[in-house]
SEGUSE-789102 format. One line per 8 residues: number of its first residue (from 1); for each residue x, y, z of N, C-alpha, C. Coordinates in nm, 3 decimals. Atoms other than C-alpha are relative to their C-alpha. Layout:
N
NUM	X:Y:Z:X:Y:Z:X:Y:Z; ...
***
This chain:
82
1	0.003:0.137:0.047:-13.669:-6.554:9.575:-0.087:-0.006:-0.124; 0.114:0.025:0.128:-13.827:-6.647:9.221:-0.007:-0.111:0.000; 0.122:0.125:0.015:-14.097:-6.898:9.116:0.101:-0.141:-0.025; -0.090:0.076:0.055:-13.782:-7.101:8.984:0.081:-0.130:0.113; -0.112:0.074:-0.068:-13.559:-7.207:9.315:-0.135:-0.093:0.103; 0.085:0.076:0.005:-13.696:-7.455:9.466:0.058:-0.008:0.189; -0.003:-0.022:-0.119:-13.754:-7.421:9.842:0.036:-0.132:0.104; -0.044:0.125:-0.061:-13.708:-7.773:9.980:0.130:-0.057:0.001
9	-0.123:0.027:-0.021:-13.398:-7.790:9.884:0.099:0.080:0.082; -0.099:-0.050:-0.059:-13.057:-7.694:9.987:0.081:0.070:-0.109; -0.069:-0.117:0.101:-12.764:-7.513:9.784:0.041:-0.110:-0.077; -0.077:0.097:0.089:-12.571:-7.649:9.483:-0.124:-0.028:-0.120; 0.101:0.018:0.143:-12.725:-7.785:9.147:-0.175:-0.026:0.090; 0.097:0.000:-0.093:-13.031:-7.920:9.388:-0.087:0.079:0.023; 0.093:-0.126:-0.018:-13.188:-7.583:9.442:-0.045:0.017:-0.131; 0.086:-0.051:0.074:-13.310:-7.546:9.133:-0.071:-0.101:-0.112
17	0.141:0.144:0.027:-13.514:-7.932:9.076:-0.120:0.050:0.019; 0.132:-0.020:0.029:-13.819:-7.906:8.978:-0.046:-0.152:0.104; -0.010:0.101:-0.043:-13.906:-8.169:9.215:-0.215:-0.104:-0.013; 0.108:0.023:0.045:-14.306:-8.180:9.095:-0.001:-0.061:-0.108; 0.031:0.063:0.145:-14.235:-8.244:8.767:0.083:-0.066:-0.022; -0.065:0.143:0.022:-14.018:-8.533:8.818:-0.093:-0.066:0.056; 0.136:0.102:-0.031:-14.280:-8.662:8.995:-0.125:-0.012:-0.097; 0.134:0.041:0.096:-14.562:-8.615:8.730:0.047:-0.055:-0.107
25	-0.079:0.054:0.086:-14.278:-8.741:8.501:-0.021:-0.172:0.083; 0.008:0.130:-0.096:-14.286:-9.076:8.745:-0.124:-0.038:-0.003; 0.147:0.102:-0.028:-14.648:-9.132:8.775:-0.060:-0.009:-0.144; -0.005:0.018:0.086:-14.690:-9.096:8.446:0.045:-0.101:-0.090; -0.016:0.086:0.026:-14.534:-9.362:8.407:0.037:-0.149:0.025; 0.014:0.094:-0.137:-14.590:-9.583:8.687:0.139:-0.027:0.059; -0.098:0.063:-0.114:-14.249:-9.546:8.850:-0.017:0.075:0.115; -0.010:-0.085:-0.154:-14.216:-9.510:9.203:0.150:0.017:0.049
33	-0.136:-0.025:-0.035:-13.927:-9.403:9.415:0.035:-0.167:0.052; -0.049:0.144:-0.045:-13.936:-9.766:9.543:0.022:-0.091:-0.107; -0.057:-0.009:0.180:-13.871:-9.823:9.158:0.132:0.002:-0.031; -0.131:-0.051:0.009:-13.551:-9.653:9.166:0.085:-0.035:0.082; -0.079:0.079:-0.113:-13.467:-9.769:9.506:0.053:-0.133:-0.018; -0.077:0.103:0.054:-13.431:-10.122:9.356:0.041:-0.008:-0.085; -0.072:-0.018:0.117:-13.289:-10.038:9.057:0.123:0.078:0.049; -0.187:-0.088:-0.021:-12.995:-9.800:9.136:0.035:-0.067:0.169
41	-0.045:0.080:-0.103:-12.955:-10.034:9.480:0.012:0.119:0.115; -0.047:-0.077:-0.094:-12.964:-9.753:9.709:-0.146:0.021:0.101; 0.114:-0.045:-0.072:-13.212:-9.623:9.974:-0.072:0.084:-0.014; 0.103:-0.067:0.111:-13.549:-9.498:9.923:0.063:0.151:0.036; -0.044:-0.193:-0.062:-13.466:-9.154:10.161:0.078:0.037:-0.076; -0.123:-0.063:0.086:-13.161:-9.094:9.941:-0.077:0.046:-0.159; 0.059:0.013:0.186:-13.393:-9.134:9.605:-0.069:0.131:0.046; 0.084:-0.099:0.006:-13.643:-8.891:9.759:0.054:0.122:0.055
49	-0.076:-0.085:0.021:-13.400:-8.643:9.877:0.065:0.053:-0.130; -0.029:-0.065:0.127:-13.242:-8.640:9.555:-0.104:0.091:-0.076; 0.127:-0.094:0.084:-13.560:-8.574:9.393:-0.049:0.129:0.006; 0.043:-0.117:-0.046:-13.651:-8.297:9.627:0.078:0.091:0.017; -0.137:-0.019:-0.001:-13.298:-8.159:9.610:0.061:0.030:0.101; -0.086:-0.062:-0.134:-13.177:-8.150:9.930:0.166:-0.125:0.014; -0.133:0.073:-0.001:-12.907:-8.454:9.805:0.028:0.034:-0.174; -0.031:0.020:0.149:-12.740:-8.482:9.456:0.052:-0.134:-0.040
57	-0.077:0.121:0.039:-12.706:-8.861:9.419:0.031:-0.011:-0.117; 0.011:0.072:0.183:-12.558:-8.947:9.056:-0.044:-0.087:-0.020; 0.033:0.156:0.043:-12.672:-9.275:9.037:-0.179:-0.006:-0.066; 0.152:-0.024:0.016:-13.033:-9.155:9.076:-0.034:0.118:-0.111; 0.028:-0.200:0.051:-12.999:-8.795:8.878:-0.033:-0.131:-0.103; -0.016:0.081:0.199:-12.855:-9.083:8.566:-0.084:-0.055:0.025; 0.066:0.050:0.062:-13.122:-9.279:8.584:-0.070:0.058:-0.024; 0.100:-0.107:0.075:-13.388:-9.027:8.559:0.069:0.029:-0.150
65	-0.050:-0.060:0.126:-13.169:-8.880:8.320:-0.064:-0.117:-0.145; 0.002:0.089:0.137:-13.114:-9.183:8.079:-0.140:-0.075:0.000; 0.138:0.029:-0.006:-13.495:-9.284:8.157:-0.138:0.075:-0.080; 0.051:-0.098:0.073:-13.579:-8.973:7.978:-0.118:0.108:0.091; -0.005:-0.143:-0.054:-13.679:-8.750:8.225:0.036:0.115:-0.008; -0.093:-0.123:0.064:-13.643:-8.382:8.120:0.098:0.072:0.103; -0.127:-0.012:-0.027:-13.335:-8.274:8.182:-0.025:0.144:0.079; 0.033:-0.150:-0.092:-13.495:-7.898:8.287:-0.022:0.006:0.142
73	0.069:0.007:-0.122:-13.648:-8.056:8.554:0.102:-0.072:0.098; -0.089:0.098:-0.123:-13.360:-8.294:8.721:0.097:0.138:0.047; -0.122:-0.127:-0.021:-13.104:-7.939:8.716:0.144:-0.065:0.042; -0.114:0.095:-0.030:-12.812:-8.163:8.725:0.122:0.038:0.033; -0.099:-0.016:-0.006:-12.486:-8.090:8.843:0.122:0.039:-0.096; -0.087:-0.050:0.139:-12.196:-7.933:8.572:0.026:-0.119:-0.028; -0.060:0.109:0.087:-12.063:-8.225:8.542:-0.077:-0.133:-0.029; 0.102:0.062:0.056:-12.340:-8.419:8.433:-0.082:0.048:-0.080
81	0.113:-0.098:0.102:-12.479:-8.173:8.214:0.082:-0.051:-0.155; -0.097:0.036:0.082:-12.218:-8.339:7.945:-0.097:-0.151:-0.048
***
């Protein structure tokens, strides 16, 4: 295993979120997952799974994404890498 995959997760794009440095990306700038939870309308568990990659919600990857979260760190799915 290298320093890279990311153990909390599961398989698929997911395994290889940086799931720290979306979070120091977040407090950094005072959002929380209960932030995102009312903004993309979904539930918090789903936000913080995504994050930690054991889900791949789109709703949540795009907002990080278009929020300007680095893109190294979300590991997004192929077809969101567009």
């Amino acid at each position: 295993m290298t320093m890279s995959t990311n153990v909390l997760a599961g398989i698929g794009a997911g395994r290889d979120r940086k799931p720290f440095a979306i979070k120091e990306w977040m407090f950094a700038r005072g959002l929380t997952q209960g932030d995102i939870r009312d903004r993309v309308g979904i539930s918090q568990s789903v936000v913080s799974r995504t994050i930690f990659g054991s889900a791949n919600n789109r709703r949540v990857l795009a907002y990080l994404r278009d929020e300007g979260c680095p893109v190294h760190a979300l590991a997004l799915p192929t077809d969101m890498k567009a």
